[in-house]
N, C-alpha and C positions, 0 to 999 in steps of 0.2 A: 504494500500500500504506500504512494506518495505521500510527501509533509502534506501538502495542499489537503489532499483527503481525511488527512487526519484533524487538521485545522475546521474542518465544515459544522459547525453545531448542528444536530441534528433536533427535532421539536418534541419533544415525551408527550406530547396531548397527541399531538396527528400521527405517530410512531405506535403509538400501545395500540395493542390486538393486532398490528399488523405485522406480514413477515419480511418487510423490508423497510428500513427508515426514511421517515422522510425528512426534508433538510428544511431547518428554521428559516423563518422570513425574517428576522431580526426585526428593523425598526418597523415593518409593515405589520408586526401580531401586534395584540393589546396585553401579550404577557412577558413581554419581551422589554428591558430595562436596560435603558440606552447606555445611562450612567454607567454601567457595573459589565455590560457588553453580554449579560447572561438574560437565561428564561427566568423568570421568577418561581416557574415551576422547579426546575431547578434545583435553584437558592432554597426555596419552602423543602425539598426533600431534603438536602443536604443539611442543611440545620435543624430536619429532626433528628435526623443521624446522629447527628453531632450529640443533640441532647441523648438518645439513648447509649451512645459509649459515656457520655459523663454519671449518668446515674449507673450504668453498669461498674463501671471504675469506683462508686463510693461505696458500691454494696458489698465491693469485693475486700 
C-alpha cells in the first residue's frame, strides 16, 4: 500500500456494515472538525477508549 493510501481518512458512519470503506469528505460532512483535521466520530470513540483503559488501570 502507498503513503498516499494510507494518508486517506476513511468515514466510520458510511464504512460500518459495509465490506469496503468508504473515504471521508472532510470539510463537506457535518461531522467532520476542520480544527483538529479529524471525524468527531472518531474523536467521540477514541476518548471513550481512553476512559475505559483509565478506569481499567485504577481497578487494577
Amino acid at each position: 500500500m502507498s503513503d498516499n493510501k494510507k494518508n486517506i481518512p476513511f468515514c466510520p458512519l458510511m464504512t460500518a456494515g459495509n465490506s469496503f470503506e468508504k473515504v471521508c469528505t472532510q470539510d463537506m460532512c457535518a461531522w467532520y472538525l476542520k480544527g483538529y483535521k479529524v471525524c468527531s466520530v472518531y474523536m467521540l470513540a477514541h476518548n471513550a477508549a481512553m476512559e475505559v483503559q483509565a478506569k481499567q488501570a485504577k481497578k487494577q
